[in-house]
N, CA, C and O of each residue as an XYZ file, in Angstrom:
504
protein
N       0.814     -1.191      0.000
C       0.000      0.000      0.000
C       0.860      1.259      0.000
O       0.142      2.239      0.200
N       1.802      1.495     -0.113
C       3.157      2.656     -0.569
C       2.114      3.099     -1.291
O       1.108      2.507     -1.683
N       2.656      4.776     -1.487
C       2.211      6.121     -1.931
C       1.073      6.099     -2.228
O       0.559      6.740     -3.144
N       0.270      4.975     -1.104
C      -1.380      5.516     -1.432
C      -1.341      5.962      0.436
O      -0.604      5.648      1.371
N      -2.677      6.919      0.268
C      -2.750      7.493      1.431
C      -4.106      6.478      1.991
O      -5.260      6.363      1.577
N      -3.376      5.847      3.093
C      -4.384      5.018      4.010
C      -4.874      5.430      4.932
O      -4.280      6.386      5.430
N      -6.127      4.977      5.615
C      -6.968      5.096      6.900
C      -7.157      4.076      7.804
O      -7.547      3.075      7.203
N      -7.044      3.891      9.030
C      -7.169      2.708      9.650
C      -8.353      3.301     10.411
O      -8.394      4.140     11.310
N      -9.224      2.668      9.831
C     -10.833      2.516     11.045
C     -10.824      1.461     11.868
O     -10.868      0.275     11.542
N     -10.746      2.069     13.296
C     -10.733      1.014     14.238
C     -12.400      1.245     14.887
O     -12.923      2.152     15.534
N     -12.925     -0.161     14.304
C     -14.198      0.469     15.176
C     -14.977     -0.516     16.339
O     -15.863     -1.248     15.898
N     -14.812     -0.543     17.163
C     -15.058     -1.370     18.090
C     -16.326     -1.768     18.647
O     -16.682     -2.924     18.874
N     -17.137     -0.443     18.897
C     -18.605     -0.577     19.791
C     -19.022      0.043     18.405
O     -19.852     -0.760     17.981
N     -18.909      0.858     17.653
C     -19.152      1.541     16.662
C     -20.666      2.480     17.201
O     -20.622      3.446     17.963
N     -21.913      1.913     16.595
C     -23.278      2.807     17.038
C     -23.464      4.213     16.699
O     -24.330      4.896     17.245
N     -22.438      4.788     15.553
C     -22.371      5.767     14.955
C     -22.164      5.907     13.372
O     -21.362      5.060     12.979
N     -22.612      6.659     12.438
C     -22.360      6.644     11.088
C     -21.296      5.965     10.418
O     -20.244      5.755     11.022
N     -21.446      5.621      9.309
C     -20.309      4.522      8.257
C     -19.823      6.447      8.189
O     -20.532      7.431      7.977
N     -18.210      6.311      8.498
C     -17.683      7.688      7.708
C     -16.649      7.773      6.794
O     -15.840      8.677      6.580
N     -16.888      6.121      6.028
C     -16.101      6.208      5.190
C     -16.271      6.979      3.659
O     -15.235      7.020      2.995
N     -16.863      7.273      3.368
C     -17.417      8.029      2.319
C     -16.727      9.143      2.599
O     -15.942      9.437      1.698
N     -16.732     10.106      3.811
C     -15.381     11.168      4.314
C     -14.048     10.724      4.076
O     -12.990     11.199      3.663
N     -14.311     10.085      4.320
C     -12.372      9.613      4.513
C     -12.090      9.431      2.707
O     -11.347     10.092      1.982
N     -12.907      8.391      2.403
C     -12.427      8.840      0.817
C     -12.422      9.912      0.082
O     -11.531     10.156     -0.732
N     -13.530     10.735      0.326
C     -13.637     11.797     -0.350
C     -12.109     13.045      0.166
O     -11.681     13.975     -0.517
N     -11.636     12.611      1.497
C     -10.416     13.551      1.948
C      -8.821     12.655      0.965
O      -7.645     13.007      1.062
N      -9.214     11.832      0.359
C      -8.454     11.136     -0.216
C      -7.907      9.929      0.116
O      -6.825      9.668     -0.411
N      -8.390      9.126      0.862
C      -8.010      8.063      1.495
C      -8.684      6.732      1.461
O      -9.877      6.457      1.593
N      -7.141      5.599      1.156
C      -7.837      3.751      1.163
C      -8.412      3.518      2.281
O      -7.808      3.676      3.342
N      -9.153      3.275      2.246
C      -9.910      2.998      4.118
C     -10.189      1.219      4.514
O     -11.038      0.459      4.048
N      -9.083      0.953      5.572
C      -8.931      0.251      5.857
C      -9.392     -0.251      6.947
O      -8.986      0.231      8.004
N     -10.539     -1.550      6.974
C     -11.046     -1.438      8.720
C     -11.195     -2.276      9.391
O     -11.277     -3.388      8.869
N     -11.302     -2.157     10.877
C     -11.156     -3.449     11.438
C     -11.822     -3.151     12.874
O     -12.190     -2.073     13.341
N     -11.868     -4.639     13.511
C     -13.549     -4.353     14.516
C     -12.767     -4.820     15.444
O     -13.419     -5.751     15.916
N     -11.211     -4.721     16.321
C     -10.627     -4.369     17.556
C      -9.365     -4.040     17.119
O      -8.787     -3.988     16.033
N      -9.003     -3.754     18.712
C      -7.614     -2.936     18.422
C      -6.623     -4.066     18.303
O      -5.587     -3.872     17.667
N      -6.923     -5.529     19.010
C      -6.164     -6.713     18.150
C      -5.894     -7.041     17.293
O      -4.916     -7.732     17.008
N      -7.220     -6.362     16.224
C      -6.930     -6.742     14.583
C      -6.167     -5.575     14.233
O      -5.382     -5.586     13.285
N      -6.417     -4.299     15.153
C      -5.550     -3.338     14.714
C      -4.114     -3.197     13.897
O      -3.690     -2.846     12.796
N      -3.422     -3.952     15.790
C      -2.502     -4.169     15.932
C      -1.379     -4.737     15.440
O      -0.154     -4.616     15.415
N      -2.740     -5.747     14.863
C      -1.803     -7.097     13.916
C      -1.860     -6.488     11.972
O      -1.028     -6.734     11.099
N      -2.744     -5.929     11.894
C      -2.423     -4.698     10.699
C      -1.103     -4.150     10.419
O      -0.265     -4.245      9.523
N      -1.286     -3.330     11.908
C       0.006     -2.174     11.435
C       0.826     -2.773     11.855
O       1.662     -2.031     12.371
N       1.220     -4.400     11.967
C       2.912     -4.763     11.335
C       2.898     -4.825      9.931
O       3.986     -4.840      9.354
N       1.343     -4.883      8.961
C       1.761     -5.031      7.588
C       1.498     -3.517      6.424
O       1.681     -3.351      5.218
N       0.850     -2.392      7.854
C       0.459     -1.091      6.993
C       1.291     -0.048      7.895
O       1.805     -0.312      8.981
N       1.320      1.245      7.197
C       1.571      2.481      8.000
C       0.788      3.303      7.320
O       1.166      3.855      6.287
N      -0.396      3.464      7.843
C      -1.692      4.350      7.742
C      -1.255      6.023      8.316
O      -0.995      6.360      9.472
N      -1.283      6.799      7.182
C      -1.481      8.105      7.660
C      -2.422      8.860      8.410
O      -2.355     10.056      8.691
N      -3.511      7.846      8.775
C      -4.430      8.339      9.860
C      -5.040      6.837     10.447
O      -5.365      5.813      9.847
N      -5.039      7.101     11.519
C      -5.782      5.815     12.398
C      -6.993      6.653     13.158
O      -6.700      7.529     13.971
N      -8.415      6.325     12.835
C      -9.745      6.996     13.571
C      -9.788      5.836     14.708
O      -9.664      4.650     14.401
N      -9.915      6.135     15.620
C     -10.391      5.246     16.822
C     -11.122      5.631     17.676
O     -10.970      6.773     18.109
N     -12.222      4.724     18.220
C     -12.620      5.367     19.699
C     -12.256      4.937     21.093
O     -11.798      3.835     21.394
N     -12.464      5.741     21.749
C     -12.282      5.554     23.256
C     -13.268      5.097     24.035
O     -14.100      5.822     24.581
N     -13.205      3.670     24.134
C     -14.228      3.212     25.679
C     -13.811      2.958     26.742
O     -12.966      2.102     27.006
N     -14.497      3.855     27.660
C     -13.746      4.019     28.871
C     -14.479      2.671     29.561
O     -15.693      2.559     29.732
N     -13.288      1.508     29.978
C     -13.785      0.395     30.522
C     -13.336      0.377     32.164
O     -12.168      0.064     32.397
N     -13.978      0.611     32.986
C     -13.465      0.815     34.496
C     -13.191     -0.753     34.619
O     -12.324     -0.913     35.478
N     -13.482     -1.599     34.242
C     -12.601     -2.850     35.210
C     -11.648     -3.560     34.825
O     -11.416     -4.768     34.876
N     -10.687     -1.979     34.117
C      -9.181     -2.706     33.331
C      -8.659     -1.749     34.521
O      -9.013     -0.669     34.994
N      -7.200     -3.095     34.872
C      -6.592     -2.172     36.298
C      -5.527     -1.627     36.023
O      -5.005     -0.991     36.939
N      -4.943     -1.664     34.916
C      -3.343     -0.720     34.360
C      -3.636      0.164     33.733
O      -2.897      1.137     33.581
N      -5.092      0.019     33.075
C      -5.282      1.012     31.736
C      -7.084      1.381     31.834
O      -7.957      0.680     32.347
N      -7.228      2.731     31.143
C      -8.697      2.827     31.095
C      -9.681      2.462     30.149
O     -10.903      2.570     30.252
N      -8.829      1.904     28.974
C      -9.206      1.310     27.618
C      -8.230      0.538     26.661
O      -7.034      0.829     26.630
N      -8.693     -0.312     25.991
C      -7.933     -0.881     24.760
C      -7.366      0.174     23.877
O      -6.350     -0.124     23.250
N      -7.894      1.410     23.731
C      -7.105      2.459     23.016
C      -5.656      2.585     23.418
O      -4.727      2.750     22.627
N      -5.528      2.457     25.196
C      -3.975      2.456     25.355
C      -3.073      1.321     24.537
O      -1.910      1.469     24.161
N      -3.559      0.645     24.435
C      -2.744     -0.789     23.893
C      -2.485     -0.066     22.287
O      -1.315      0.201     22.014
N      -3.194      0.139     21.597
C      -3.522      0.721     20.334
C      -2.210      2.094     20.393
O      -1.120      2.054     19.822
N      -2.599      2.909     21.016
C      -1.582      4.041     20.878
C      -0.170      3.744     21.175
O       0.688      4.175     20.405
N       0.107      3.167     22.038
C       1.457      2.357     22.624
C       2.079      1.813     21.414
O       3.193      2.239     21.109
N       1.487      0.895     20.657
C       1.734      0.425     19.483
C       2.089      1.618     17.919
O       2.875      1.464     16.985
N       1.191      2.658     18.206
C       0.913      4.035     17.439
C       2.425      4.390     17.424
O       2.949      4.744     16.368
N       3.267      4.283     18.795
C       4.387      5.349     18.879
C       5.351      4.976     18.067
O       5.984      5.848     17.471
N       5.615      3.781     17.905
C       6.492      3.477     16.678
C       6.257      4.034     15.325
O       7.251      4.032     14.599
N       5.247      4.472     14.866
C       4.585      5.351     13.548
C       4.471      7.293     13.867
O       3.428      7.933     13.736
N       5.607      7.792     14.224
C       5.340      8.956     14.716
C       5.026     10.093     13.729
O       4.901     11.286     14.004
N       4.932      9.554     12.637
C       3.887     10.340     11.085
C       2.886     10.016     11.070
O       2.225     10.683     10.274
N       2.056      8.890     11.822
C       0.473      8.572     12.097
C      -0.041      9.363     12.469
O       0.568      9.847     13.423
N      -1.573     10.211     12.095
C      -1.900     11.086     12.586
C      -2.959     10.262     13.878
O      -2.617      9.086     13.758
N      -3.708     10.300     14.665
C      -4.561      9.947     15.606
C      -5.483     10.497     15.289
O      -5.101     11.626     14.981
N      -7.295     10.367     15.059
C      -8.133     10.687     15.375
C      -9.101      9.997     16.317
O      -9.392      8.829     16.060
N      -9.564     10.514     17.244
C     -10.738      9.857     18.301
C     -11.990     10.001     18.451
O     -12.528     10.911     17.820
N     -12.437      9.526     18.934
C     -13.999      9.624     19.021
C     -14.209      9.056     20.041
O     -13.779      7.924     20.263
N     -15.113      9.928     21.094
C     -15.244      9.361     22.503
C     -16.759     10.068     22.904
O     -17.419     10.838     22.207
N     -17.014      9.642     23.998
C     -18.233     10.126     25.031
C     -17.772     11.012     25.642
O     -16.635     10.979     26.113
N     -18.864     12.333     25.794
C     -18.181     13.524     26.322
C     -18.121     13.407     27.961
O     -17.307     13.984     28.683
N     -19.372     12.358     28.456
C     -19.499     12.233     29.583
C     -17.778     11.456     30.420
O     -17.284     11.961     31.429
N     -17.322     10.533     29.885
C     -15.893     10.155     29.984
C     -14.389     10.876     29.350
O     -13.324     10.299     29.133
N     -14.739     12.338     29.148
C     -13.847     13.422     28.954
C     -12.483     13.474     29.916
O     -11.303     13.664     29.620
N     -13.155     13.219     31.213
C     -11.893     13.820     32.378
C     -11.156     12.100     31.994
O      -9.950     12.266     31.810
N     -11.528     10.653     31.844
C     -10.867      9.648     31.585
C     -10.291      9.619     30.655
O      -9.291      8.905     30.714
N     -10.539     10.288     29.401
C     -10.122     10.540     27.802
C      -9.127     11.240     28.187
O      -8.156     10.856     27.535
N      -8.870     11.958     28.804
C      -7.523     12.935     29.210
C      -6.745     12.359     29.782
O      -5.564     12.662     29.607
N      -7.001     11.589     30.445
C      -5.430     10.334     30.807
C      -4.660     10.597     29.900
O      -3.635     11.276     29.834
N      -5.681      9.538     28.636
C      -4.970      8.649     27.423
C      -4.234      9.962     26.558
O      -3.159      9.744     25.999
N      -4.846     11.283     26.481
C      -4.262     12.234     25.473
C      -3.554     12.826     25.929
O      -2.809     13.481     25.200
N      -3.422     12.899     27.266
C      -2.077     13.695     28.028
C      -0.419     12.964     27.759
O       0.682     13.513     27.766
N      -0.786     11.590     27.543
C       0.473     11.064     27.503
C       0.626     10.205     25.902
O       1.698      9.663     25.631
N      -0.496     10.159     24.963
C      -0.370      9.863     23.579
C      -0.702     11.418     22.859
O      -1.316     12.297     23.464
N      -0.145     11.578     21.379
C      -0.139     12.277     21.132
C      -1.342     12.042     19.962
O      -1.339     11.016     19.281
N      -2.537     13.264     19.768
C      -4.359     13.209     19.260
C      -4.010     14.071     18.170
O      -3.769     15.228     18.514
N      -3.910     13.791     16.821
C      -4.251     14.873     16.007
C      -5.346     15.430     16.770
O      -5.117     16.283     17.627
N      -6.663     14.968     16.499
C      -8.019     15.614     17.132
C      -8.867     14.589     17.905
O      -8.994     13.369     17.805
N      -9.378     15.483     18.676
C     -10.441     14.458     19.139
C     -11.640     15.098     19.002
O     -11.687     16.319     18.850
N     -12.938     14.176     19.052
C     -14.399     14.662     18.358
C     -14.980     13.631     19.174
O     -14.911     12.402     19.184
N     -15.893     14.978     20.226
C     -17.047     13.796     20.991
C     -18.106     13.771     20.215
O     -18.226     14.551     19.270
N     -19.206     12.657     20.601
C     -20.212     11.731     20.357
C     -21.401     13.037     20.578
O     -21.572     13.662     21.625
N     -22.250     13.259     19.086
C     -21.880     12.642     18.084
C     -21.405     13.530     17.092
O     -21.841     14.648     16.819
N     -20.079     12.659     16.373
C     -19.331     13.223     16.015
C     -20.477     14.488     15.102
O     -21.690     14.473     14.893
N     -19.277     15.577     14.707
C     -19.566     16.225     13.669
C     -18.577     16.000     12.455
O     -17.352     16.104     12.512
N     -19.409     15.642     11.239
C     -18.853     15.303     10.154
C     -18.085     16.700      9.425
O     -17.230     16.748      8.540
N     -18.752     17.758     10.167
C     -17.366     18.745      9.328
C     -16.330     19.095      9.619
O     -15.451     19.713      9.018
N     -16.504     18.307     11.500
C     -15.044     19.040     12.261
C     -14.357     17.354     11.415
O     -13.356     17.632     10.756
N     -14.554     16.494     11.376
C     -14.177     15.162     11.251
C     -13.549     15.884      9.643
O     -12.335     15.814      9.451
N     -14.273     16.418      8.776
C     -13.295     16.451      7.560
C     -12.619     17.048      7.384
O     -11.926     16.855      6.386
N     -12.298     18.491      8.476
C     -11.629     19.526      8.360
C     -10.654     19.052      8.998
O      -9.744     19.833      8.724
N     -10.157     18.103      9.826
C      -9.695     17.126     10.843
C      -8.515     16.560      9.918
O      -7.309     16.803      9.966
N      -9.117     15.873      9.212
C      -8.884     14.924      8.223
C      -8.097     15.860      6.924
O      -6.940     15.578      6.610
N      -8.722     16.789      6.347
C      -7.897     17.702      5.508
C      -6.270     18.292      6.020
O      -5.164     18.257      5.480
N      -6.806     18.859      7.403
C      -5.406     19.138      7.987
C      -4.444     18.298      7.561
O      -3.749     18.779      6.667
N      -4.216     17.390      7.842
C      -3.088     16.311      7.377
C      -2.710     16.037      6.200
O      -3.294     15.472      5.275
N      -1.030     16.760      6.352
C      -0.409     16.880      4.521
C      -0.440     15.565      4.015
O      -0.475     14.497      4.626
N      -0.418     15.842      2.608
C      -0.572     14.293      2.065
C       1.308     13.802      1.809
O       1.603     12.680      1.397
């Protein structure tokens, strides 16, 4: 997948719009997958210029507040990956853990807006 511009949709609980039709239209192969296991095991064979993910804040993980940490941890080796998120605004102050110490192109609470999501998405040089 060289000099094509990829997307990694990680979508887990999902319960929100298909936004791939955005992502192509911002120019991008959209690539997707339904945990951050399949993620994971991806990006040993891609380096996606944007990874969309969301954040579920799971209280009865005791090192971490979500599978997103596992996901970003993995992210840091790709430090040209851009990050986008998607989370619950009500789990904001827990979402700030994870973005204080990974680095968020953007983040966009629930439910998303599709113009901050493409203007999001444009930002990022090709």
């Amino acid at each position: 997948m060289k000099n094509k511009r990829v997307l990694l949709s990680v979508i887990e609980l999902g319960g929100y719009p298909d936004f791939s039709s955005i992502y192509r239209r911002c120019g991008f192969t959209v690539e997707t997958v339904t945990s951050v296991r399949n993620a994971t095991r991806l990006l040993k064979k891609i380096t996606p210029q944007v990874v969309v993910a969301e954040f579920n804040y799971q209280s009865d993980f005791r090192d971490r507040t979500s599978s997103l940490e596992t996901l970003m941890a993995v992210l840091q080796r790709l430090p040209d990956t851009r990050v986008i998120i998607f989370y619950e605004a009500e789990y904001a102050h827990q979402f700030e853990k994870v973005s204080s110490r990974f680095p968020v192109h953007k983040a966009l609470d629930f439910p998303v807006d599709e113009v901050a999501l493409e203007a999001a998405l444009r930002a990022i040089p090709a």
